[in-house]
N, C-alpha and C positions, 0 to 999 in steps of 0.2 A: 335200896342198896345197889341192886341192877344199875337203874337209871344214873347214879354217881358213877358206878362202876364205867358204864356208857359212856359220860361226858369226862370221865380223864381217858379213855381212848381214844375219843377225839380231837383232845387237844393236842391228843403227841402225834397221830398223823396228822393236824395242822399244821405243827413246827416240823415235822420231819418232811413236809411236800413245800413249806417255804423253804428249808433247810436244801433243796435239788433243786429249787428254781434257778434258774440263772441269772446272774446280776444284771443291772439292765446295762448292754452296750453303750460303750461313748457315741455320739453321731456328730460326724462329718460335712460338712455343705463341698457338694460337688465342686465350687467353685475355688475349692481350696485343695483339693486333689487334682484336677487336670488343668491342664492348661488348654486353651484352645488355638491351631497354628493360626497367626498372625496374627492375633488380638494382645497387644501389650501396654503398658503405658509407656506415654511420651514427654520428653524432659521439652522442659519451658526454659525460654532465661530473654531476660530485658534488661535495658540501662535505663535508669532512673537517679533522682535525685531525691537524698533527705534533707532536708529541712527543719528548722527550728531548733537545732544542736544550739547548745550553752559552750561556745569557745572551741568544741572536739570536733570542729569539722577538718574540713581539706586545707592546706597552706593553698592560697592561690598559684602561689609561682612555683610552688612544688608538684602541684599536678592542674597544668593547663587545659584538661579537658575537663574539671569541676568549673574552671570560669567559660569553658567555651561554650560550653552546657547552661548556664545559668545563663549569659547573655542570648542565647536561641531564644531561651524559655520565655525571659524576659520582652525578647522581641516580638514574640509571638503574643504576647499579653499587651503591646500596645507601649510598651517602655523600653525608650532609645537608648541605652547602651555604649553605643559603640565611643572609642577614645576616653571611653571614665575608665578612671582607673578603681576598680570593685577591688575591695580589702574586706573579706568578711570569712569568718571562719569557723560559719552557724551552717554551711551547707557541705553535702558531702556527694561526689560520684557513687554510686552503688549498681553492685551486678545484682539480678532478683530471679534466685533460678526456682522453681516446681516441676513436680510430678503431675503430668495430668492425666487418672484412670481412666485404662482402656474405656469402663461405660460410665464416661462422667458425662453428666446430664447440665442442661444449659440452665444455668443461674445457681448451678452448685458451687458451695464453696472449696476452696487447695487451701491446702497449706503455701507457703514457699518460702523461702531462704533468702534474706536480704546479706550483702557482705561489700564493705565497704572497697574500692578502688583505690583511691590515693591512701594519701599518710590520715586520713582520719585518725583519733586516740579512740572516740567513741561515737556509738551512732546511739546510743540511748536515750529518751527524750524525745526525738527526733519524729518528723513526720515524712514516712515518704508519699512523693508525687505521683499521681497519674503516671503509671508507667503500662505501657502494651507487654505483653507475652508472647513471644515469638513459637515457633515450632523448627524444625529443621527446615521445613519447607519455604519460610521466612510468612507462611500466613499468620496472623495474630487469632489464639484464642482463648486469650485471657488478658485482663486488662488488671492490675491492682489499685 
């Protein structure tokens, strides 16, 4: 009867010394309280082109730097251009801006932000080009 007597006294100071524990604390990563001075991210932005749009691309004659752009591109690829007249309305100018983290690491992936330039309706579908990522500095360090 003791020994019963015993083990219900210990179960209530077990629940009563859980019972004053303290809950466990949320924790924190340092990296998300401080900042450190001069360490920030850096906004990215390039001009590129998409490609492969069904009809929603750019009007040629409404925005002449989608054809000036295509003819570069083209001539740089070894296809002469110059005096055709290009009617096509599958490609689009596009600005492509990112965030690149203060410690981003070489061959990590960004997100970034495609947005069309001319009158494009839609860039969906579409493929964009090899485009470089500039910095303010105008170094490139990032390429999509």
């Amino acid at each position: 009867m003791r020994i019963n007597f015993l083990k219900k006294m210990m179960g209530v100071c077990v629940i009563g010394l859980l019972a004053l524990t303290p809950a466990p604390a949320e924790t924190s990563r340092i990296k998300d309280l401080a900042s450190i001075e001069g360490v920030r991210q850096n906004q990215l932005v390039g001009y590129g082109l998409v490609v492969g749009l069904n009809g929603t691309g750019d009007t040629l004659k409404k925005a002449p730097f989608t054809k000036q752009s295509l003819t570069a591109m083209l001539e740089r690829l070894g296809v002469n251009t110059r005096g055709a007249n290009l009617r096509t309305a599958n490609v689009a100018a596009v600005m492509v801006t990112a965030d690149l983290p203060a410690f981003g690491r070489k061959g990590s992936r960004i997100d970034v932000t495609v947005s069309a330039l001319g009158d494009a309706k839609s860039l969906q579908g579409g493929t964009l080009l090899v485009t470089p990522l500039m910095g303010a500095t105008g170094e490139i360090y990032a390429v999509t």
